[in-house]
KEFI-730823 format. One record per atom (N, C-alpha, C): residue in one letter; x negated, z negated, y. Coordinates in pm, whole numbers, padded with zeros to 5 digits, always signed. Layout:
aXZY/...
END
This chain:
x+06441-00238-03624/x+06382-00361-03674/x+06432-00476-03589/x+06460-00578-03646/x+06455-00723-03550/x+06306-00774-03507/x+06314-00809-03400/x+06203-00892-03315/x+06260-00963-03183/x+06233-01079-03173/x+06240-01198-03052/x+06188-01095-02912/x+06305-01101-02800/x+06259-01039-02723/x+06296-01091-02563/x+06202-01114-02488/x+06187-01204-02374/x+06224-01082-02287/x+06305-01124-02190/x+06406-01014-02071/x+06363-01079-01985/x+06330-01235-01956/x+06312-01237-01842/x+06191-01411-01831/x+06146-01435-01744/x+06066-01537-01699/x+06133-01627-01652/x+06132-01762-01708/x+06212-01870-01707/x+06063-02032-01690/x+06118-02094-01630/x+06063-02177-01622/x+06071-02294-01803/x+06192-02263-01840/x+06196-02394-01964/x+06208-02255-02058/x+06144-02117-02064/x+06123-01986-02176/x+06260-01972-02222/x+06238-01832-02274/x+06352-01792-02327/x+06353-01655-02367/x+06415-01662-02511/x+06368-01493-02584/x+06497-01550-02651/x+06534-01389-02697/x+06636-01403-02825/x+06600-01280-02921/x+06712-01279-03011/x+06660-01187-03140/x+06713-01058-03139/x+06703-00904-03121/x+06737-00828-03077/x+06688-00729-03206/x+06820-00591-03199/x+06765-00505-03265/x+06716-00371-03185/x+06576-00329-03250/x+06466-00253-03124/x+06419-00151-03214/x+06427-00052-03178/x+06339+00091-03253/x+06145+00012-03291/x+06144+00087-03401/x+06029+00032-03455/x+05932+00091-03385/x+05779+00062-03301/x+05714+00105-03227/x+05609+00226-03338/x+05540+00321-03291/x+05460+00429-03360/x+05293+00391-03296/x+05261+00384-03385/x+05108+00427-03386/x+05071+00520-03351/x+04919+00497-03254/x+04857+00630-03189/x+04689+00608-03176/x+04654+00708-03196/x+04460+00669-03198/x+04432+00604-03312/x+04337+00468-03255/x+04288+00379-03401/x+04408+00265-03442/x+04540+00301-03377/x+04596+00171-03403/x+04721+00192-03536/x+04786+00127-03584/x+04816+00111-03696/x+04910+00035-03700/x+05046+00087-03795/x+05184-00020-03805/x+05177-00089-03899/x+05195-00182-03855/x+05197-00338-03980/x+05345-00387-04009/x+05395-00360-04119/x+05480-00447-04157/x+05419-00604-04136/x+05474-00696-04061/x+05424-00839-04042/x+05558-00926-04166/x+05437-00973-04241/x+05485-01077-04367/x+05479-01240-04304/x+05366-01247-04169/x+05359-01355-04117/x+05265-01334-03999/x+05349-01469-03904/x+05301-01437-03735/x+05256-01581-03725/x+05144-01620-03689/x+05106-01731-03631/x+05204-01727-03502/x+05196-01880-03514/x+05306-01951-03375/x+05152-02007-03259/x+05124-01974-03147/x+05028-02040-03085/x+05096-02116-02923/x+05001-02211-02901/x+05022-02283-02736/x+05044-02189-02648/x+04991-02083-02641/x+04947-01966-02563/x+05088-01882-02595/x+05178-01942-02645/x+05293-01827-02662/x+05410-01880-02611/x+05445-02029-02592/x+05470-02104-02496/x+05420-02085-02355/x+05325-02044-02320/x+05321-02043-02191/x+05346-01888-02169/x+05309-01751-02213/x+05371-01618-02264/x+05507-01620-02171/x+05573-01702-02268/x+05721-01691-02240/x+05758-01694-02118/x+05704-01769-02054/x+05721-01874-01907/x+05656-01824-01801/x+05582-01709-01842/x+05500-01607-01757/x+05370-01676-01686/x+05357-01791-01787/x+05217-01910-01719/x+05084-01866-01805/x+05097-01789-01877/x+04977-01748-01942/x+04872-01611-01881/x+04729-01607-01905/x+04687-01522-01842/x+04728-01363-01850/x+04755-01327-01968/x+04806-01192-02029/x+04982-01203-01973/x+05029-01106-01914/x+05172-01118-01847/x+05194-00958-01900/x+05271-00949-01994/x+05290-00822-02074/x+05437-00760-01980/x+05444-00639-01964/x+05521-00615-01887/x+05707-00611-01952/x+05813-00653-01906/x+05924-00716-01954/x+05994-00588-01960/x+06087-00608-02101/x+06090-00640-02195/x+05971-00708-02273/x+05973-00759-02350/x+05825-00786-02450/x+05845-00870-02560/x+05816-00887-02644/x+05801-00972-02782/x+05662-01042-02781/x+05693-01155-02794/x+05571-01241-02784/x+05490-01237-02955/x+05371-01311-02938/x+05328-01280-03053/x+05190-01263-03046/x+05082-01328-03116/x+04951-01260-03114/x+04881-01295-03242/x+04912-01319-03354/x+04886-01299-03477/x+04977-01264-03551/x+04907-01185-03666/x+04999-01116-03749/x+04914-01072-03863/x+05040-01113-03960/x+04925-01073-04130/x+04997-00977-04205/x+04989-00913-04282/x+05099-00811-04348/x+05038-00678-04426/x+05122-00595-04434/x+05110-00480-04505/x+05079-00314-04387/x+04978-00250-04377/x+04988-00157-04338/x+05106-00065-04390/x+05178-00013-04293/x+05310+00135-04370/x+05280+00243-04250/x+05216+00235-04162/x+05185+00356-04085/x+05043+00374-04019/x+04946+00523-03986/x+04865+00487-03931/x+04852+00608-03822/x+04788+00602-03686/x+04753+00681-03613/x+04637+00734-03657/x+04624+00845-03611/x+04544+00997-03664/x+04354+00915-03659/x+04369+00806-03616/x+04183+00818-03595/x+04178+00667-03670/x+04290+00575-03712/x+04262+00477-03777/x+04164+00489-03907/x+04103+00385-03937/x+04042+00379-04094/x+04134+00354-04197/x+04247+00229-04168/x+04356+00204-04254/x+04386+00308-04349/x+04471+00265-04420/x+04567+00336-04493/x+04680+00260-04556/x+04765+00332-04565/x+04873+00252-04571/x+04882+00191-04731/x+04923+00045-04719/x+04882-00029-04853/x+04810-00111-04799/x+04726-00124-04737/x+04588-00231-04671/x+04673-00322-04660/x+04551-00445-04641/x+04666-00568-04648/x+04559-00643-04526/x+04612-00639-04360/x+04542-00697-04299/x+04593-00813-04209/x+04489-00868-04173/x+04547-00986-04067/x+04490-00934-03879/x+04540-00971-03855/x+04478-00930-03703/x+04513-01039-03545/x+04504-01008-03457/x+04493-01075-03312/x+04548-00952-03244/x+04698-00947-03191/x+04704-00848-03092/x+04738-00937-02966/x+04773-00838-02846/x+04782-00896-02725/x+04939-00957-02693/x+05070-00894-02799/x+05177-00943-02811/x+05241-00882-02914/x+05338-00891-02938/x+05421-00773-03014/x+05452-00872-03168/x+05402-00973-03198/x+05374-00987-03307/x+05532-01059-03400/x+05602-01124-03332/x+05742-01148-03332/x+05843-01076-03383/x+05797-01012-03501/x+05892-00881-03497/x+05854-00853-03649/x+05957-00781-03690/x+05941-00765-03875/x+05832-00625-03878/x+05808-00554-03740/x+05684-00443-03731/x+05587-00463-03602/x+05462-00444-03601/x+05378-00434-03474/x+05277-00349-03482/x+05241-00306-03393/x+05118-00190-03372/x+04985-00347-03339/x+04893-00308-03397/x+04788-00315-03440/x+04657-00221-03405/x+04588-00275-03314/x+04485-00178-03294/x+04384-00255-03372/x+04267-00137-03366/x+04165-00134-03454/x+04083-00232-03454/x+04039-00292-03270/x+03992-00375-03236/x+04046-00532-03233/x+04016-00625-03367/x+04044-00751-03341/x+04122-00776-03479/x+04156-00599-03555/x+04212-00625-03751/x+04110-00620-03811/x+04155-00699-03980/x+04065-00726-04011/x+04113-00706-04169/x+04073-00666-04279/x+04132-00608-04389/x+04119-00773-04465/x+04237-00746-04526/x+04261-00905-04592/x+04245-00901-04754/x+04118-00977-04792/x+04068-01000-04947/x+04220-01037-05015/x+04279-00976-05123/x+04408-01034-05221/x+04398-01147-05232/x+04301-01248-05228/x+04328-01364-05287/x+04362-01488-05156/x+04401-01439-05023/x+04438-01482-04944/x+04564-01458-04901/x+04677-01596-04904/x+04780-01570-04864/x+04824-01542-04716/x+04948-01423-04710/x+04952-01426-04515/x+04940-01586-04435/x+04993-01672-04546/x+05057-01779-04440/x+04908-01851-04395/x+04823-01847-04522/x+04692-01896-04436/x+04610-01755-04330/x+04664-01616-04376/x+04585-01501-04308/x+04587-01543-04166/x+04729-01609-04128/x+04720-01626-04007/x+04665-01672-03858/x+04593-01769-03956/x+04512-01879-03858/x+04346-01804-03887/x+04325-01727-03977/x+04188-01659-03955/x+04153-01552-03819/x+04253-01482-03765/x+04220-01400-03663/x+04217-01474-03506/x+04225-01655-03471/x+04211-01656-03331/x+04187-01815-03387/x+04262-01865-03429/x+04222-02005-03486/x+04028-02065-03472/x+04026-01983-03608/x+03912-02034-03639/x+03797-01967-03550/x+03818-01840-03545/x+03717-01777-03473/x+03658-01818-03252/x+03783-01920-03255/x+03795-01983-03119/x+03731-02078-03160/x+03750-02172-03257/x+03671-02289-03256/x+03502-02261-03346/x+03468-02133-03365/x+03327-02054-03423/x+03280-02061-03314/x+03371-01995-03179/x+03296-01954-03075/x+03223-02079-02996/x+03358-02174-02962/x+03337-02288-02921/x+03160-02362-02986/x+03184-02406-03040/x+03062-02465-03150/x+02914-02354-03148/x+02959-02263-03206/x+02843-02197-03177/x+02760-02098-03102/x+02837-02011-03040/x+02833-01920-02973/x+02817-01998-02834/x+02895-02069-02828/x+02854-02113-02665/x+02804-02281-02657/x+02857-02366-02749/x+02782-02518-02690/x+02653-02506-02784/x+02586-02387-02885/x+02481-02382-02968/x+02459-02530-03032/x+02568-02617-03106/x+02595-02695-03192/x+02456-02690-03293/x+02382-02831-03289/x+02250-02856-03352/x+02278-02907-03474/x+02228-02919-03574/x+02262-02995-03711/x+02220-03144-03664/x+02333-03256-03668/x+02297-03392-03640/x+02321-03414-03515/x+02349-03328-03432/x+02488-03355-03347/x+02603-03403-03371/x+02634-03524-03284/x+02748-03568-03244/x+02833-03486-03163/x+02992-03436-03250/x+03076-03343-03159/x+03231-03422-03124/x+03287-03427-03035/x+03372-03500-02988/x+03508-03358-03033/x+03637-03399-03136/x+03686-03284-03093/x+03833-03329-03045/x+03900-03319-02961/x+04030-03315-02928/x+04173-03239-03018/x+04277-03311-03016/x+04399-03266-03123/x+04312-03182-03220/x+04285-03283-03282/x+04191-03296-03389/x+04272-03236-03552/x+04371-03289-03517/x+04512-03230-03625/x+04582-03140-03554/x+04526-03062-03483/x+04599-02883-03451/x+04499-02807-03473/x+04568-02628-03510/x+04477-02554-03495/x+04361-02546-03468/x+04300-02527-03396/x+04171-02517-03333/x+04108-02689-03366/x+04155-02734-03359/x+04109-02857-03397/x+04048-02887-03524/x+04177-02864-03605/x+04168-02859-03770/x+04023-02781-03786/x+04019-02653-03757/x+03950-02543-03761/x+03803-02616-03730/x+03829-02660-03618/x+03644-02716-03571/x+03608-02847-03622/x+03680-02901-03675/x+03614-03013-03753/x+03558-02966-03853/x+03625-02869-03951/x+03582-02824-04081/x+03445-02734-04038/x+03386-02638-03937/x+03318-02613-03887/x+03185-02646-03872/x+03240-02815-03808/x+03170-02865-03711/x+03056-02957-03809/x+03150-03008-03921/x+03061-03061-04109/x+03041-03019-04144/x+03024-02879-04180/x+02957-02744-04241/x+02830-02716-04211/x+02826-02764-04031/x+02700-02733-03960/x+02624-02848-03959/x+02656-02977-04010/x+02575-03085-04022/x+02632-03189-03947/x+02694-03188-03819/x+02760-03240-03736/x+02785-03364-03768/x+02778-03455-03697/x+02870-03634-03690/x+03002-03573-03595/x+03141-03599-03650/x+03263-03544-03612/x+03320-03690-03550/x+03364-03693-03405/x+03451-03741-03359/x+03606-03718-03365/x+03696-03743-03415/x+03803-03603-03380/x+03964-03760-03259/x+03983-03698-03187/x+04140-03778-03154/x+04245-03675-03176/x+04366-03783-03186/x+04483-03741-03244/x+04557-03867-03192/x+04686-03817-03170/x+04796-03910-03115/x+04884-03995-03196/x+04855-03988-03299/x+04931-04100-03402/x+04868-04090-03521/x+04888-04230-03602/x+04853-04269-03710/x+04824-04143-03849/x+04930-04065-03872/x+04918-03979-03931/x+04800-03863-03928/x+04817-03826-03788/x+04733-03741-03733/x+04552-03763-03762/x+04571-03906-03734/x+04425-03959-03730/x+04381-03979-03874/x+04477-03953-03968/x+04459-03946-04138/x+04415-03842-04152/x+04504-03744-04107/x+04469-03601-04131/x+04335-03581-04086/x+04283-03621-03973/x+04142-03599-03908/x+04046-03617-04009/x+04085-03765-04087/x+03961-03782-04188/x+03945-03687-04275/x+04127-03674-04380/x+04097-03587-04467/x+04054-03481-04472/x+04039-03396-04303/x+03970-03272-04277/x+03795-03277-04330/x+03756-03439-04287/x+03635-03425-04278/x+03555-03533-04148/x+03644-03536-04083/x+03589-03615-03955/x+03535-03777-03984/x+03442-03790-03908/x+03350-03926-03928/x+03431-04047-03907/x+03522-04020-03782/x+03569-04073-03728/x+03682-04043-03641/x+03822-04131-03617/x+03923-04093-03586/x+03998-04146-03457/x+03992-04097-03369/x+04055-04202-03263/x+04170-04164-03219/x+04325-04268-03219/x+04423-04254-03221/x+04470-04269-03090/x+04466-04181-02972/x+04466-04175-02795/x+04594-04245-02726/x+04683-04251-02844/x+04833-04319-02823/x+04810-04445-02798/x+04725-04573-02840/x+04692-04707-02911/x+04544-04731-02804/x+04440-04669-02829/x+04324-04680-02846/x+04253-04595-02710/x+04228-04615-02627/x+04138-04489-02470/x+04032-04476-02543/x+04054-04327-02480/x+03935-04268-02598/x+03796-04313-02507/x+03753-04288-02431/x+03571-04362-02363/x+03572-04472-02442/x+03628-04559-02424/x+03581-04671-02512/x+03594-04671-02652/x+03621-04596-02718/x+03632-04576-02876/x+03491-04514-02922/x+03510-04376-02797/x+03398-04310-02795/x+03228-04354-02808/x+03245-04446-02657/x+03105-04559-02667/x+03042-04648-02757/x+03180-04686-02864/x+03188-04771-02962/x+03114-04700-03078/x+03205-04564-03139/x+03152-04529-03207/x+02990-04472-03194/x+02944-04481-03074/x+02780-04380-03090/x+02719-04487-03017/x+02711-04641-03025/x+02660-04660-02925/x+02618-04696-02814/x+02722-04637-02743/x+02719-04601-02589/x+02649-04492-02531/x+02566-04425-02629/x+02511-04254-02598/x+02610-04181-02546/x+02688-04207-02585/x+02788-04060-02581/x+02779-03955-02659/x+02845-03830-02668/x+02850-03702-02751/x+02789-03580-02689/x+02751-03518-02827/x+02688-03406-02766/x+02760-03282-02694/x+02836-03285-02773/x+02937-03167-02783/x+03104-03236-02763/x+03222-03174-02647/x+03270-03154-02695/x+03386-03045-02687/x+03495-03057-02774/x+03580-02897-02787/x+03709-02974-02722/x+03791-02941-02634/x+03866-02924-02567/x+04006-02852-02572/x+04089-02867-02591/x+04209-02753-02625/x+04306-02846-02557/x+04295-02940-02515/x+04417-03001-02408/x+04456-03030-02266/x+04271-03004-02200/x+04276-02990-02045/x+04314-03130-02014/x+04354-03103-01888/x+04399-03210-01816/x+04320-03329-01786/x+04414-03475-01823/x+04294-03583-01817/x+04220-03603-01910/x+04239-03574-02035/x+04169-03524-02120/x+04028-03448-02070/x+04034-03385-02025/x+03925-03307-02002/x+03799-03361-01872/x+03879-03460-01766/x+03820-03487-01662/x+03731-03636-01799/x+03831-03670-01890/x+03773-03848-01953/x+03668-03771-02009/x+03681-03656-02114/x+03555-03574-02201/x+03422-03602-02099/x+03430-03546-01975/x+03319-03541-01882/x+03240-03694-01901/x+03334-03815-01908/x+03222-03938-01907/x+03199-03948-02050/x+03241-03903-02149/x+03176-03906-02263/x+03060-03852-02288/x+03038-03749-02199/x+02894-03659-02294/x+02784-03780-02271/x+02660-03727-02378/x+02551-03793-02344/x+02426-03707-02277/x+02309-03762-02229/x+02275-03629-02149/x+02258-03510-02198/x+02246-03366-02127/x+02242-03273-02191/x+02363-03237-02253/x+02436-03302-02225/x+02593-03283-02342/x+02645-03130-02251/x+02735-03057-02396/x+02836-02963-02349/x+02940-02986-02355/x+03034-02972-02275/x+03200-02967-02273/x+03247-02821-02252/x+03360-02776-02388/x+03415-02659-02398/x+03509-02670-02392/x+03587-02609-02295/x+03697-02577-02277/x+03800-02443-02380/x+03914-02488-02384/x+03953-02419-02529/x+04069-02390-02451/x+04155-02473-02424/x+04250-02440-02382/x+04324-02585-02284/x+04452-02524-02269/x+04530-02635-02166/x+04649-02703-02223/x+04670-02743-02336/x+04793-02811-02423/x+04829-02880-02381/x+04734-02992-02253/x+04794-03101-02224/x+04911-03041-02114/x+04931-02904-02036/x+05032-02884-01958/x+04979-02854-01811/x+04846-02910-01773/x+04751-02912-01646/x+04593-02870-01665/x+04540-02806-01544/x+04434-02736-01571/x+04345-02895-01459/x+04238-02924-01551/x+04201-03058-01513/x+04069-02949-01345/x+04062-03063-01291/x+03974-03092-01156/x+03828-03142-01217/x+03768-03056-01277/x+03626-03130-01306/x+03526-03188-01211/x+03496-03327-01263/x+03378-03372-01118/x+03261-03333-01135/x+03206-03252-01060/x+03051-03171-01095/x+02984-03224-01094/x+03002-03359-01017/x+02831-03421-01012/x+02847-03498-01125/x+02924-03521-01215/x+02863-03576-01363/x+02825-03460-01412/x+02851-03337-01429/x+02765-03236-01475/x+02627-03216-01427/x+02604-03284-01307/x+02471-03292-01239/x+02413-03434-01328/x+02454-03549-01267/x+02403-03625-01306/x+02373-03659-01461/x+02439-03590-01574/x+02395-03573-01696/x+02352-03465-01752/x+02282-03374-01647/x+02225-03226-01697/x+02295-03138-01822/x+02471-03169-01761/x+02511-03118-01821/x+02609-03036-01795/x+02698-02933-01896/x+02724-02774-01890/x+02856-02803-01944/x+03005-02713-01870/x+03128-02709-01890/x+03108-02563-01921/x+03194-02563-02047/x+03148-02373-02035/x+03335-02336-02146/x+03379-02204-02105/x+03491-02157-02122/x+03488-02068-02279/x+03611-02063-02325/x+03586-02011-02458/x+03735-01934-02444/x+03767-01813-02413/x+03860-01694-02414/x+03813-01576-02561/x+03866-01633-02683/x+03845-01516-02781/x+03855-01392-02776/x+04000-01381-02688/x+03997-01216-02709/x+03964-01146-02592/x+03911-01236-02534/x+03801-01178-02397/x+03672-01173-02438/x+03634-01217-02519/x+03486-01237-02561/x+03435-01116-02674/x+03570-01111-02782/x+03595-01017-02879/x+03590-00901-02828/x+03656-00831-02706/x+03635-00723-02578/x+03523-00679-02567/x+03470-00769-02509/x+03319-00800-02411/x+03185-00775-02546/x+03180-00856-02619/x+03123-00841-02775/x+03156-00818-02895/x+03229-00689-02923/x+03268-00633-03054/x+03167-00689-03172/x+03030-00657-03150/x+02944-00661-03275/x+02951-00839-03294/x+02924-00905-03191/x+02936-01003-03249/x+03075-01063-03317/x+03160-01021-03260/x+03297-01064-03276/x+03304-01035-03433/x+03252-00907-03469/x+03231-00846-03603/x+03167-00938-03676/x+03059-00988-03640/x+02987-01107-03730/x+03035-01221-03716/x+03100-01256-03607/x+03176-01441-03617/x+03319-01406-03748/x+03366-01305-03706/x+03477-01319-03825/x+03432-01285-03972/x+03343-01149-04001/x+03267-01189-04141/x+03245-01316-04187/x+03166-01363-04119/x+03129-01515-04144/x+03212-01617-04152/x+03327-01594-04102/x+03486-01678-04132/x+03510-01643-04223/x+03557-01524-04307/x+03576-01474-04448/x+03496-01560-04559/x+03394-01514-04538/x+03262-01535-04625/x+03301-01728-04651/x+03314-01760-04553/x+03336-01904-04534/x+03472-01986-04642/x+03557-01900-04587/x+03675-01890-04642/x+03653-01886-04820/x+03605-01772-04876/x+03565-01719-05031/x+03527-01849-05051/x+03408-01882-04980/x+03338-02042-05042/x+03331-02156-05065/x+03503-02139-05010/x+03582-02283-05021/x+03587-02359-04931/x+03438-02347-04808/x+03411-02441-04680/x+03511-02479-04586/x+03593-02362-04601/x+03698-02387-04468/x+03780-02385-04541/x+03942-02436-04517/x+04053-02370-04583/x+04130-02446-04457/x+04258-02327-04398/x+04297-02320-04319/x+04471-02457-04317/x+04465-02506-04240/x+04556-02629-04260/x+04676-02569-04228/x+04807-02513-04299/x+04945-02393-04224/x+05025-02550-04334/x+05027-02565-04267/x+05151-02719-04321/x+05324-02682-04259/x+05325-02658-04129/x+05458-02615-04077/x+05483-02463-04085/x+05563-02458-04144/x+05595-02321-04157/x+05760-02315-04141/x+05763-02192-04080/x+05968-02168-04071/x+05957-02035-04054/x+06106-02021-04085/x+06160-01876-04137/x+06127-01809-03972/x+06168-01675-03953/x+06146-01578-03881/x+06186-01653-03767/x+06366-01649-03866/x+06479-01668-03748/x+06504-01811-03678/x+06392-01922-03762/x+06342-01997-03655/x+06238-02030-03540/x+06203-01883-03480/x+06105-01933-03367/x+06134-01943-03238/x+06231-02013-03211/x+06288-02066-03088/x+06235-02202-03153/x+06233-02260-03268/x+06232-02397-03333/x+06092-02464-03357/x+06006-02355-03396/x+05878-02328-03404/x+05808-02353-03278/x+05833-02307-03168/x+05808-02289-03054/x+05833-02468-02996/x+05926-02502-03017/x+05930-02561-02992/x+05898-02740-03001/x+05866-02710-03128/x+05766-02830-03212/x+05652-02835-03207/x+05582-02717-03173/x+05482-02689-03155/x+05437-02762-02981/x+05541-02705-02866/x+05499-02780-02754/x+05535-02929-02765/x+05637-02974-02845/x+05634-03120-02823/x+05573-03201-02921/x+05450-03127-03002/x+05366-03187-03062/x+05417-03219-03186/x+05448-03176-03245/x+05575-03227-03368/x+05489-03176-03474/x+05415-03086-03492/x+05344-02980-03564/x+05168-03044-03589/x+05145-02997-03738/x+04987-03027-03753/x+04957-02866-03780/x+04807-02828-03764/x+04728-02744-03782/x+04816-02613-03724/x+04757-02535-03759/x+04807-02416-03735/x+04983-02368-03797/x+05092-02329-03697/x+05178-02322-03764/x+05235-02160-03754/x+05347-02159-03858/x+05322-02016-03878/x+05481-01975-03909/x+05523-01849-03875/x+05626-01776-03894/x+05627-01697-04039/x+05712-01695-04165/x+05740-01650-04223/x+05853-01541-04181/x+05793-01394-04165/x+05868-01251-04162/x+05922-01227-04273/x+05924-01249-04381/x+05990-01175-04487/x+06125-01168-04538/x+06170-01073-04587/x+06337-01049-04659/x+06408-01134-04505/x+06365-01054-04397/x+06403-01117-04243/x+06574-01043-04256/x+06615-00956-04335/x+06743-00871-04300/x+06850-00976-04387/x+06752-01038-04473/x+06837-01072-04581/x+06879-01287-04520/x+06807-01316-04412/x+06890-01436-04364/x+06788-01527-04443/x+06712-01491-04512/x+06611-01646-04557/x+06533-01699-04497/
END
């Protein structure tokens, strides 16, 4: 099979496209023909050996994947024909991947891979975010950051579902369109406009209750003077490139809580719930509430390209790798 395969740890990444014996299933886990691989932030840093998971080298990066079951180990439920989406720890880069039991998820027909993709870490990061850990009130004000990416996209649509007044920023004009058409109350464009004072403007000067985080950095130290008291700040991830220095005593002085959101550490740690946050993404999904934003999409044999639009921001919502007729050059 072809799959993107990283030899070595580089400071500016680096994988190429290699032909590799197809891996076998064992226990509950299961071979997926992959029809489509989510592209994530977290696979950029993968490469570069800056991410927390450091898979041992050789390796194929990768941690979503939607497709066709064609093989299964002796204790799986699968069968081959299933049509699932899943979250593995890498591998996913590749026209095959093993798939364990823990974190797939059997995919309803009337969902295409290219949106399957953003259901297994996407949305269920920004579920967790919101509810599972900042316990998001109906009529809460939520502040959300790259508001037009993944996780972003994902928690706005979320975040109006649950009743929420939606803040969202985004770095250009477009972006801050997209924010509305998601749903958001309000749009603040961080390129033009500092977000505290947009922030204060829009509520006030209360500040926010909530907010979701996926860029770190100064970003994350400015979030801190936004909350209002009692406010939560969730940390999602580090897009901006730096892991920010939080000042605690505004967490003191506004009786308020920074708290971390790792999906497939949490998914580990709480199977059953993990089981009910993604039902409830499905269910969500059927009912029209959510629908997943996969706007950039490229062929297989562009994810050096993918990868790379993705870190220099070039990309809205969740973007995604098309695997298919990969032998045949489309």
């Amino acid at each position: 099979m072809q799959a993107w395969v990283v030899d070595r740890l580089v400071p500016e990444g680096e994988m190429r496209l290699a032909e590799v014996a197809p891996p076998s299933p064992v226990g509950d886990q299961c071979l997926l023909r992959v029809e489509a691989a989510g592209v994530n932030f977290l696979d950029t840093l993968m490469i570069r050996g800056l991410y927390q998971v450091r898979p041992p080298l050789p390796f194929t990066p990768g941690v979503e994947v939607a497709g066709t079951v064609v093989g299964i180990g002796r204790e799986s439920p699968y069968v081959v024909g299933d049509r699932l989406c899943a979250m593995v720890e890498y591998g996913g880069f590749a026209e095959f991947a093993i798939v364990p039991l823990l974190g797939s998820e059997r995919l309803p027909p009337d969902i295409p891979v290219r949106q399957a993709v953003a259901l297994p870490i996407t949305y269920p990061t920004a579920y967790l975010a919101l509810c599972e850990r900042a316990g998001l009130k109906h009529g809460e004000t939520v502040l959300i950051h790259a508001g037009a990416g993944g996780v972003g996209s994902a928690a706005i649509q979320l975040a109006r579902h649950w009743g929420a007044r939606v803040i969202a920023t985004a770095g250009s004009t477009e972006k801050t369109a997209l924010c509305l058409e998601l749903g958001a109350d309000v749009a603040i464009n961080y390129s033009i406009e500092p977000i505290l004072e947009a922030v204060r403007a829009a509520t006030g000067g209360r500040g926010v209750d909530v907010v979701v985080d996926p860029v770190g950095g100064q970003t994350a130290i400015e979030s801190l003077r936004c909350l209002a008291w009692g406010g939560r700040l969730v940390i999602v991830g580090f897009a901006g490139g730096s892991i920010a220095q939080l000042s605690t005593n505004r967490l003191l002085l506004k009786n308020a809580a920074a708290l971390g959101v790792y999906w497939g550490g949490f998914r580990r740690h709480n199977p059953a719930v993990g089981e009910k946050v993604c039902a409830d993404i499905f269910r969500l999904y059927r009912e029209g509430i959510i629908k997943p934003l996969v706007r950039d999409v490229f062929p297989f044999l562009d994810a050096k390209r993918a990868l790379e639009a993705l870190a220099a921001r070039r990309t809205c919502g969740k973007v995604a790798l098309l695997v298919q007729a990969v032998g045949k050059r489309s």
